[in-house]
C-alpha positions as CSV (number, residue, x, y, z in Angstrom):
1,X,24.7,-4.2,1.3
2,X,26.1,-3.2,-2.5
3,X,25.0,-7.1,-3.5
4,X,21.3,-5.8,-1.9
5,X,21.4,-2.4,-3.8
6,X,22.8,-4.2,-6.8
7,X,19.7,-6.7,-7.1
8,X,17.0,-3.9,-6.6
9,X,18.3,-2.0,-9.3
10,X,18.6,-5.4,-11.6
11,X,14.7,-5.3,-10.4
12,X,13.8,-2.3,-10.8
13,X,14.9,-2.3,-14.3
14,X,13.6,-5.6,-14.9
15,X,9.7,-4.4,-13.9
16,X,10.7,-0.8,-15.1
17,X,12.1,-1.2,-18.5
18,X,12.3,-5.0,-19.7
19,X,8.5,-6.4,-18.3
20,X,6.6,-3.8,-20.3
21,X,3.6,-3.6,-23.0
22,X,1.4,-1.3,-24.2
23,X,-1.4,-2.0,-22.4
24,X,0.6,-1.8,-18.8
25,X,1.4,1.3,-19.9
26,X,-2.0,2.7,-20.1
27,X,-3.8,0.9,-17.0
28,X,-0.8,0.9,-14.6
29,X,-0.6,5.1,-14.4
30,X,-4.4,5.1,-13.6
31,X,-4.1,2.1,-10.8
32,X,-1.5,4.3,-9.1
33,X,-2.6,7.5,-8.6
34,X,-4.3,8.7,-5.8
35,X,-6.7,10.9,-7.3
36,X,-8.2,7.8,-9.2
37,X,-8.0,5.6,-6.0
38,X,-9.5,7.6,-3.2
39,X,-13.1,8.1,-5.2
40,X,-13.3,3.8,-5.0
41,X,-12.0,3.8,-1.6
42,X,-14.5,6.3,-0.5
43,X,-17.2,4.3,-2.1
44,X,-16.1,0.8,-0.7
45,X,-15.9,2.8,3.0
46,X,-19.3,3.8,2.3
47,X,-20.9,0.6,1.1
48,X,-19.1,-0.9,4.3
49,X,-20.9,1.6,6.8
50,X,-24.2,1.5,5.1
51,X,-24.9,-2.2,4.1
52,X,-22.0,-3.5,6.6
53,X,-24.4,-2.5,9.5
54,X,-22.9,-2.5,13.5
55,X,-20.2,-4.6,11.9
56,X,-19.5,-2.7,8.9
57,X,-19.0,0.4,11.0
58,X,-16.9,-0.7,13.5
59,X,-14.9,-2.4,10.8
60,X,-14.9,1.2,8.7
61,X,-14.0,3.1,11.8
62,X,-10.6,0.6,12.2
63,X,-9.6,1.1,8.7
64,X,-9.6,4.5,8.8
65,X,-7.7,4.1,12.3
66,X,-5.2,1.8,10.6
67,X,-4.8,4.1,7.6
68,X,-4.2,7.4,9.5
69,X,-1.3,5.2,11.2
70,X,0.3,3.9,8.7
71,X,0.6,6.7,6.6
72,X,1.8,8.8,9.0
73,X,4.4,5.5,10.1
74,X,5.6,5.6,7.2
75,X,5.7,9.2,5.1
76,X,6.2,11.6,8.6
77,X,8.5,8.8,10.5
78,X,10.2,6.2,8.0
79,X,10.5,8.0,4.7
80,X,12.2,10.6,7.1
81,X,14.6,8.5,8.7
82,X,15.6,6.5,5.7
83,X,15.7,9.3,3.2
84,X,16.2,7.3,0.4
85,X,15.2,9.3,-3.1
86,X,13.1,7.7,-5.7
87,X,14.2,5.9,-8.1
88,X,13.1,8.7,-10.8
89,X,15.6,11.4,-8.8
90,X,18.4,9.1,-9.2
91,X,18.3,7.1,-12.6
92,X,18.9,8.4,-16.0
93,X,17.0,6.1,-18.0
94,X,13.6,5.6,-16.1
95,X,10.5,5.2,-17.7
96,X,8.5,7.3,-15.9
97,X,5.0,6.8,-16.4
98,X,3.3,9.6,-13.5
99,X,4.7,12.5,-12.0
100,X,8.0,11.7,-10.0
101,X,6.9,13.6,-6.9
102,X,9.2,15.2,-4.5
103,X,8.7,12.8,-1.3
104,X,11.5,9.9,-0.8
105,X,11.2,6.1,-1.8
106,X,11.6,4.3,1.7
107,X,9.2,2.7,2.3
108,X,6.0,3.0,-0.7
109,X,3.1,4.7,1.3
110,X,0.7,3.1,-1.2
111,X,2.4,0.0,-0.2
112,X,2.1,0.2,3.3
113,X,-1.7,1.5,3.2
114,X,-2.8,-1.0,0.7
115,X,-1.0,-3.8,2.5
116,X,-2.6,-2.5,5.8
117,X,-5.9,-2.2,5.0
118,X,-5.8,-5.7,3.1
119,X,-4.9,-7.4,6.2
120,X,-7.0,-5.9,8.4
121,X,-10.0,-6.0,6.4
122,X,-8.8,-10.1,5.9
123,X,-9.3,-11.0,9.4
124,X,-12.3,-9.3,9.5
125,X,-13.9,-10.6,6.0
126,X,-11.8,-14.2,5.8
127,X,-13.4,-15.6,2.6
128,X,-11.9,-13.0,0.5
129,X,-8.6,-12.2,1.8
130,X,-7.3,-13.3,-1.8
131,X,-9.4,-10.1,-3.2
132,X,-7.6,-7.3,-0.8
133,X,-4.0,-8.8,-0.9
134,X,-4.7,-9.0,-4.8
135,X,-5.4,-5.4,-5.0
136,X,-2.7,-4.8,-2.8
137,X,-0.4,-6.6,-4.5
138,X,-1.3,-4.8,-7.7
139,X,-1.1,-1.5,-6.5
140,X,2.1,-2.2,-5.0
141,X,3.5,-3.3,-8.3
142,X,2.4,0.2,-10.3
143,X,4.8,1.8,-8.6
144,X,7.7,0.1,-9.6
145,X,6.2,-0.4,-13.0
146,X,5.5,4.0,-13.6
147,X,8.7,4.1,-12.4
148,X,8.5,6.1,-9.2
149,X,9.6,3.4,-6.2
150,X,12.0,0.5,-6.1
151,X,11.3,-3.3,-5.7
152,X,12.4,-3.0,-1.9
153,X,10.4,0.3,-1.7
154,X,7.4,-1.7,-2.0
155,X,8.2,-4.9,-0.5
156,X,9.5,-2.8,3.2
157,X,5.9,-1.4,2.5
158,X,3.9,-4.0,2.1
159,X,5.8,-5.9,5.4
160,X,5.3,-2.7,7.0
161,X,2.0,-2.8,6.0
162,X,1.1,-6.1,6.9
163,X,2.3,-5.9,10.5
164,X,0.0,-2.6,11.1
165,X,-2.9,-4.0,10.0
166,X,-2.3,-7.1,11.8
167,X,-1.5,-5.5,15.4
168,X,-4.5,-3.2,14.6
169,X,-6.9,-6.1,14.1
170,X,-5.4,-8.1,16.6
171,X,-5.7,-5.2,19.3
172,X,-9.3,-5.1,18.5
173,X,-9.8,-8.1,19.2
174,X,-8.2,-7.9,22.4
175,X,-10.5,-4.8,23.2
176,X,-13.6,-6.1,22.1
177,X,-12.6,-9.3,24.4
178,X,-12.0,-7.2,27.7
179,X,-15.1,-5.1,27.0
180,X,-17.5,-7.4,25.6
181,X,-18.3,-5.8,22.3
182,X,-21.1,-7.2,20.4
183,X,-19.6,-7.9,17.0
């Protein structure tokens, strides 16, 4: 378990400290936060229900299902079992790009959302499941990058992740099977 530890801190320093620019440092604070997040989320949600049509809605209606789980999975459940503190609590020398926050590290929430919703919204939308892991992907690696989650923080999230938003998608698949939905 110390070789495990010992490795995610090696890469956690690596991303943190050694992998960095000037640039980075300007777009990865904005591609993490929340704040900036949510109004492009709400917009993508709304594009989905309004030009997606029967489809779109259904399709909005489990992602906001799949959200609400996984969130809760893993910042009331997990993060509460695990209590693991970030990275920015424990380290000395972190560069710490956003505000620290006072939740715990295990899993990354934004890991396990992003991650979610990019699988679930892959098996519905195929052709551009490269797009929404992408994104996923990305957003997952700001928050090793400002400093606020380790490697395995956002790795446990994003397999978190990716198992709720496959079991969501396949359950509705399995519901609109037994009930006939028109899809």
């Amino acid at each position: 378990m110390e070789t495990l530890l010992g490795i995610d801190l090696y890469l956690f320093k690596l991303f943190n400290q050694a992998f960095v620019n000037p640039v980075f440092d300007v777009i990865m604070p904005i591609l993490t936060k929340e704040k900036n997040l949510l109004p492009v989320y709400a917009i993508a949600l709304f594009i989905l229900i309004w030009r997606g049509g029967r489809r779109g809605q259904i399709v909005a209606l489990l992602l906001i299902i799949t959200i609400v789980i996984s969130d809760q999975l893993s910042s009331t459940v997990i993060k509460n079992l695990v209590e693991r503190w970030r990275p920015c609590h424990e380290l000395i020398d972190v560069r710490l790009l956003v505000s620290c926050g006072s939740g715990k590290s295990f899993p990354s929430s934004h890991a396990v959302n992003n991650f979610a919703a990019a699988i679930l919204l892959s098996g519905f939308f195929k052709r551009y499941w490269y797009i929404f892991i992408s994104i996923a992907v990305i957003i997952a690696y700001t928050r090793v990058y400002c400093g606020v989650h380790y490697p395995s923080d956002v790795l446990a999230g994003a397999l978190i992740g990716s198992m709720i938003g496959y079991l969501c998608y396949r359950l509705f698949l399995v519901v609109k099977n037994k009930f006939n939905i028109v899809f």
